[in-house]
C-alpha angles and dihedrals in degrees: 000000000000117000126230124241134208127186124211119202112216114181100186140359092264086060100039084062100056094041114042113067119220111302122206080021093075103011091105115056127268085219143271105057108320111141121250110237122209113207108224125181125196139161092232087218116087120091127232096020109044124357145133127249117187103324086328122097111206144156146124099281088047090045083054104040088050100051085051092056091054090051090055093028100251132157112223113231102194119211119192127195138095130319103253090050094053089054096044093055092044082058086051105050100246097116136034104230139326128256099205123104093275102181115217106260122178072217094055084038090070094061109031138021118238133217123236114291112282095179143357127239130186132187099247134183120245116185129167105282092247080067116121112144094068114065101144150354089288086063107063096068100127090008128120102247120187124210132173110250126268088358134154082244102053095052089045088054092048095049084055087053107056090153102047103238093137125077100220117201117205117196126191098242144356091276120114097003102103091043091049087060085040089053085033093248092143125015092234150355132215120219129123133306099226087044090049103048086058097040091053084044096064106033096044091220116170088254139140135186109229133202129344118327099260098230130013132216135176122225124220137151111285110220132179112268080246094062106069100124099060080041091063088045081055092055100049099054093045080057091059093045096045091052090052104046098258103128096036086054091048092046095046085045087066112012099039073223139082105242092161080090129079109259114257122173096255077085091064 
């Protein structure tokens, strides 16, 4: 049967609160047929992910997620705000889990128990496609590398850099990176691999990702350390998903790759 699935718009904190309804608390059914609701946030911008086009959210992590939630019986109760928010209310209790590319963190770990990997990321290298003096990590020392603020990938970057040899360039968003390495701007940008294999896909830039991606991550859905039971049910489902091609076919639909794998170097 196929489940039914509402989205919620919360601009803020202030508004999240007033508007999503407790989430482990009612997502298993008070009995009769009354339908089970799982509580999902996203940040319905990233691309390609989650992310709105037009009124639809879509994506690879909300195609998942949703074909996890008709395998359990499960409602989606969609959730929209920023990242942080969405994390913060699944802290709170106040959602079930997140669909949004959460990379597995023993800093995340402390606070939320994950289900099993759904799909692997990597920070990766992107530089104009005449570049050939960058293959690889060993090659920025003395390069302009931009990185998106406060992300996964500049820290990951950072963390590659003790010694500061590289200029790291933070931008605010996404926006214009990819066209800067393009104009030559700056010599290189971090994101990762999975985001920019669709993003190169779709704005047929002379770009090229180089070498191995510098550090790797799986993704999976965080949950509370209280919510184990409806976790295992998760599991369970991405199992089955993952034995009948499921995943490989969502992943091929927006990334033209299988990133439900782990990354070997036969993808370079």
């Amino acid at each position: 049967m196929k489940r039914t699935h509402k989205i919620t718009l919360a601009l803020g904190l202030t508004s999240i609160l007033a508007l999503t309804a407790c989430g482990s608390g009612d997502s298993s059914a008070d009995g009769g047929d009354e339908a089970k609701v799982l509580h999902v946030g996203a940040t319905g911008q990233s691309y390609p992910f989650a992310y709105k086009e037009g009124d639809k959210l879509q994506g690879f992590d909300v195609e998942v997620i949703e074909h996890v939630a008709d395998k359990i019986g499960y409602d989606v109760d969609w959730t929209l705000m920023e990242f942080s928010g969405v994390m913060g209310q699944l802290q709170a209790g106040k959602l079930d889990t997140v669909a949004n590319q959460v990379a597995v963190t023993d800093e995340r770990k402390e606070l939320y128990d994950f289900s099993d990997t759904y799909s692997y990321a990597g920070t990766q290298i992107v530089v104009a496609e005449d570049n050939d003096e960058i293959n690889g990590l060993e090659d920025l020392a003395g390069k302009e590398v931009a990185a998106v603020l406060g992300s996964n990938h500049a820290k990951n970057l950072e963390s590659k850099d003790p010694d500061g040899k590289i200029n790291i360039r933070t931008y605010e968003t996404q926006e214009g990176t990819l066209n800067d390495v393009a104009l030559g701007r700056v010599d290189a940008y971090v994101n990762g691999r999975s985001v920019l294999l669709a993003q190169l896909e779709l704005n047929d830039l002379p770009l090229k990702l180089v070498g191995d991606p510098i550090v790797y991550e799986e993704v999976g859905f965080p949950f509370s350390k209280e919510n184990a039971e409806l976790r295992e049910d998760v599991n369970q489902a991405l199992e089955e998903l993952r034995a009948d091609g499921t995943l490989s076919e969502l992943s091929e639909k927006y990334f033209k790759d299988d990133v439900t794998e782990p990354i070997s170097e036969e993808q370079e």
